[in-house]
Structures are given as C-alpha cells and as structure tokens.
N, C-alpha and C positions, 0 to 999 in steps of 0.2 A: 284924528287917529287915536285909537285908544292904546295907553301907555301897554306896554310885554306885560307878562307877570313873571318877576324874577323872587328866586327863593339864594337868599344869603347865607350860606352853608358852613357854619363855624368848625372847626377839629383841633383839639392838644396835639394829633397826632402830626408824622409829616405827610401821611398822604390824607386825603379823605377816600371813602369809600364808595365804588364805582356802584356798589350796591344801593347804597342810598339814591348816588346822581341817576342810577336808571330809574331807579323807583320814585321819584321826584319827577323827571321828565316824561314817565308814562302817567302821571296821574295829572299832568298840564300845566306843571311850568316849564316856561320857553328857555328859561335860563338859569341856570343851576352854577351859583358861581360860589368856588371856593375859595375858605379864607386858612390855610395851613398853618400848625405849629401857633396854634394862636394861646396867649396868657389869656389866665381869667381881668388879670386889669385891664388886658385891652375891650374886653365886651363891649363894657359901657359906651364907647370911645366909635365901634363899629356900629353899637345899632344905631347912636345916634346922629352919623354920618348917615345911615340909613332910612332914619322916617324924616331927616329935613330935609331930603331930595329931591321929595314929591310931594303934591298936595294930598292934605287927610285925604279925598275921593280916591288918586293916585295908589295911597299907602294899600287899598284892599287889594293890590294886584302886588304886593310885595309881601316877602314871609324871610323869618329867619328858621335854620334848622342847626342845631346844637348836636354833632357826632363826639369822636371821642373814643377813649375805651374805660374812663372812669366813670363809679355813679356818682359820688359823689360830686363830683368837679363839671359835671352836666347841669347836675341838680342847682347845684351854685351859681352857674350860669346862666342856668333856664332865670333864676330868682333875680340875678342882676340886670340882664335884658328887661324884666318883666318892672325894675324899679326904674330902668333906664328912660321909660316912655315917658311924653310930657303931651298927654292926652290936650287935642283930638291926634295929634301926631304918633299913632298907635300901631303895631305890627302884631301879626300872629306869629307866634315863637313853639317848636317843637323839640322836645329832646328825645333824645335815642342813642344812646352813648353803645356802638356798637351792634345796633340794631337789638339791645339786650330789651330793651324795655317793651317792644314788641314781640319779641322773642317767649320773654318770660308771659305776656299777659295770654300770648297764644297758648303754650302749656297748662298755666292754669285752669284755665277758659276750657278746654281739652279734659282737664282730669276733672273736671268740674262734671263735664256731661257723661265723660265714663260710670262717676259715682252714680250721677240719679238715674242711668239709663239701665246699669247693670246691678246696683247695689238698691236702690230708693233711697240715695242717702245722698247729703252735700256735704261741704268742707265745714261746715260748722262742728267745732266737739272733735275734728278729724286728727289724728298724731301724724306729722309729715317731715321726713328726713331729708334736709336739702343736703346732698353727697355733691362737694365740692362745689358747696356754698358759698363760697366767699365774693366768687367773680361775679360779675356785672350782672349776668341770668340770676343765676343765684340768691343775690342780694333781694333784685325786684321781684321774684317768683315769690319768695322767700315774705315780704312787707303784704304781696297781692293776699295772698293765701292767709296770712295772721288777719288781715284786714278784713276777711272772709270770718273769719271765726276759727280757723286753725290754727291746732299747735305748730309750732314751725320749730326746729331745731337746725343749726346750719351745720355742718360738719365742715370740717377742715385736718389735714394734715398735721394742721398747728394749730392746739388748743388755743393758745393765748391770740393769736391771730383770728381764731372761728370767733373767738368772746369780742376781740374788740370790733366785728362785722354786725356781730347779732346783736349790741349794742347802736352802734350806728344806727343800723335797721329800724331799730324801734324804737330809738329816741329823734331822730333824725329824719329819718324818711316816715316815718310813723309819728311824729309830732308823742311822743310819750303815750301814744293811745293803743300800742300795744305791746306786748312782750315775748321777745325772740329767745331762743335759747340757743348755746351751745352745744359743741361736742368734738372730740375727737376724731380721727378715722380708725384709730385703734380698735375705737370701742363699739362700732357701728351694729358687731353680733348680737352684741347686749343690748343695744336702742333696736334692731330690727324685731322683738320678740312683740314689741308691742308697737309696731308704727303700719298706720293704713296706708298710707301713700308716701311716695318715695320719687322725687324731683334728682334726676342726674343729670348737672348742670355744669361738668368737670371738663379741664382740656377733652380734646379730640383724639381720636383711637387708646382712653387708658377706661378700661373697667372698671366700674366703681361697686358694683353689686354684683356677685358673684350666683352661679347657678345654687351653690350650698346656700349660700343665705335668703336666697329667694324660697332654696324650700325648708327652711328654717323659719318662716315670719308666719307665725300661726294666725295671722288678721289683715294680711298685706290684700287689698284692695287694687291699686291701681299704679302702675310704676310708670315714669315717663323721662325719655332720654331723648337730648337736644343734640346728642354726637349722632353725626351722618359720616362720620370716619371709623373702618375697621381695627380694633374690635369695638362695639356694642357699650355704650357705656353700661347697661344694663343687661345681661345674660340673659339671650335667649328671646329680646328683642328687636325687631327686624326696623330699621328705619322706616319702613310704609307701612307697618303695624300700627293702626286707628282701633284698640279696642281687643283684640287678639289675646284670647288665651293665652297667658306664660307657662311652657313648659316645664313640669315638673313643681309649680306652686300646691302646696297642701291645703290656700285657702281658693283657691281658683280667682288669683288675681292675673290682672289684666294692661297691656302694656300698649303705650303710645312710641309711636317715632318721631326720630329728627323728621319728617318729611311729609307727617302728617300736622304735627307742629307748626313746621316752615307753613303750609297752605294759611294756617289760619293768620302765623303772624305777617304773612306777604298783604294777605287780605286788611288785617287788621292796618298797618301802616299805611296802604293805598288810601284806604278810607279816610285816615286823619291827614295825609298830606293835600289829598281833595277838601275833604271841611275846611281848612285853611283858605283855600280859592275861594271856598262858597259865600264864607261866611262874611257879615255887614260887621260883626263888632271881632274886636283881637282874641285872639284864642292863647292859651298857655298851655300846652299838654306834654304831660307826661305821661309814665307808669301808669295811673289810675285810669286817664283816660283810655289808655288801651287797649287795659281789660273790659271796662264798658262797650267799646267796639268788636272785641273778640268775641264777647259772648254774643253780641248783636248777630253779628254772623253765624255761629252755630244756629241760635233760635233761627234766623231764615231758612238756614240748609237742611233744618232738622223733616 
C-alpha cells in the first residue's frame, strides 16, 4: 500500500490559513496537517522529526509548507528547513507567508504583460511606486520587480520604517544584487510625476492613489491593486479590472484588480504545491519561484 501524501504545514501565527489547507488539498494532498504558533527554533526540530519517519522513497509523498504573516521570518525558515535535511532524507519545502509571495509574483507577472501588450515595453528601466510597501506583498512585488530591472521605490507612512524595508529587500532577499529605495507617503505627489507603474499593496478598504494623482502622473503606464475591499486601493479601479483604461489618466494608463490578480496567484500556487507531488528530487520555493510560474501561466492563457 502506498504511503498518503501529507504536506506539514508550519505558521508563527495561532491559526493557519484555511486558504492555504484548501489549496494544498485540491492540488493532492490527502493530509494537510497543522503546526500552530510555531518559533523559528523549533523548525529544525519538526522537519527533522519529519524526513526520519519514512523511507527516502516514502519522503516524495511528504512536503513541508511555511505560512505565517512575516517575510522575513518565512524566508528564515524556508533557509533553516532547507539546512535541516541530511540528504537522501530530503523534503520539498514551500513558503508563502500569507499567501504574499504568490500574491505579489501574480501582480507583477500581471503588470508585466499589461506593459508589453499595451505599451511594447517591460519592467526593465521601469520607475515603480510600491504604495504601502512595507507588508509582506509589498516587500516580495517590490525584490520581483527590482530583480526584473526596475526601479522600485517602497512607500510607507514611515519614512524610517519604508528605509529599513527597502534595505532588507535588497540586501536580504536580494542577496545585495539589487537596490530598493525609499519613500514617504507624504511625498508620493512628487514621486508620482515620474513613476510608470504603481503596485498598491496597502491594508484593505484604504486608498492609496487618489483620482488627482492618477491624473497628475504624466507617464503612469500601468497601476495594480491587491485590495478586493471598498474603497479601491487605487481610484477608479474595479477589482475584475485585467487591463482597463483608468478614468481620467492624462497618460492613458491602465489598471489591474484584486481579482484578476488572485486568478493568477490561485493558479500560480496550485502549480507549486503540485510540483511538490511530482517532483523525484526536494524543491525550495519561494518568491522567485512563483513568478516563474506566474508568468508561465499568462504565456499559456495568452
């Protein structure tokens, strides 16, 4: 009889997310077990209780998944799972700290193909304002996009806060190979005169780009918002808005929704929590990987 396939489901938080366990159990595993409230020192300690359970053949029907609502404290974990293995006793390990890192690679991925479809142009060279950059979307949209060739700027409420994010960002999750910048919210009027694209990545029901500034950004290209709560993180964009003229823009930019988003990052996630099943040797994914799949997806649907 051949072993279940169970996926070992880690969270800092106290609950884990039903979103994840349904999206784990539709893409085939049979057991979706949670581990709550877990420290980063226990990792170690769980996965290794976890690959000496079963034989190496055993282990490719087992997988850990790394939730959460921190990146960095994902990222950490994803790296300490990933030192914890004592090969051939190996697991495939996913993180997704809030389903952000899916989240964010669908958006980008999204404002990716608005550019070349509607502009001829990619994120390379691109000026992009992440508005309430800080949190978890934010961050990884934020690394995707520099990693692309764009400017990234993170805004935040709090300068000193935005600095010590877009640092992180790009020493941290960018290994120093790129560089993030700050900003204020204050000041967003004065960064909107020259930014193409525009990532609103902020709590749920608070407006982060207003209809004045949208028709105030004499080069804004393509704007895309992850709130599917009223009001619109971005004025004048409708959550099932894929591509849609923004009203009232003077450069005839164009706007994505939470919901044309969500499709790709539901998509995107199925896919890696599957490759996990499929796969003969251990997988580590994160951020990067996601967007790789994201776009994968668009090019099919295209």
């Amino acid at each position: 009889m051949e072993k279940p396939f169970i996926l070992h489901m880690l969270t800092t938080a106290k609950n884990l997310s039903p979103f994840d366990v349904n999206m784990a159990m539709d893409a085939g595993w049979l057991q979706a077990v949670p581990y709550i409230n877990v420290e980063p020192s226990e990792v170690r300690g769980l996965v290794q209780d976890a690959i000496f359970s079963r034989s190496p053949k055993g282990l490719k029907r087992t997988g850990i998944f790394i939730g959460g609502r921190e990146t960095k404290l994902a990222m950490d974990m994803l790296k300490t799972a990933k030192n914890s293995m004592v090969p051939p006793f190996e697991v495939s390990v996913f993180a997704d700290p809030s389903g952000a890192f899916t989240t964010a690679a669908g958006m980008v991925a999204a404002v990716e193909k608005e550019l070349a479809d509607k502009f001829g142009s990619t994120l390379e060279g691109k000026n992009i304002l992440a508005l309430g950059g800080t949190g978890p979307v934010g961050q990884a949209a934020a690394v995707i996009a520099a990693q692309a060739g764009a400017n990234v700027r993170i805004i935040g409420r709090q300068l000193e806060k935005a600095e010590r994010i877009a640092d992180l960002c790009s020493n941290e999750f960018g290994d120093g190979k790129i560089s993030i910048s700050a900003g204020a919210d204050a000041d967003k009027a004065e960064y909107i005169k020259t930014t193409d694209v525009v990532f609103a990545t902020g709590a749920a029901g608070i407006e982060l780009l207003s209809a004045e500034l949208i028709a105030s950004a004499p080069q804004l290209k393509v704007a895309a918002d992850v709130n599917a709560v009223p009001p619109s993180g971005i004025a004048g964009v409708d959550a099932f808005d894929n591509g849609a003229a923004i009203a009232g823009s003077q450069s005839g930019a164009v706007g994505i929704g939470a919901l044309a988003i969500g499709n790709i990052k539901y998509q995107a996630q199925s896919r890696l929590l599957k490759r996990m099943l499929e796969s003969d040797k251990p997988l580590y994914i994160h951020f990067e990987h996601a967007f790789e799949v994201a776009r994968e997806f668009i090019k099919e649907s295209a």
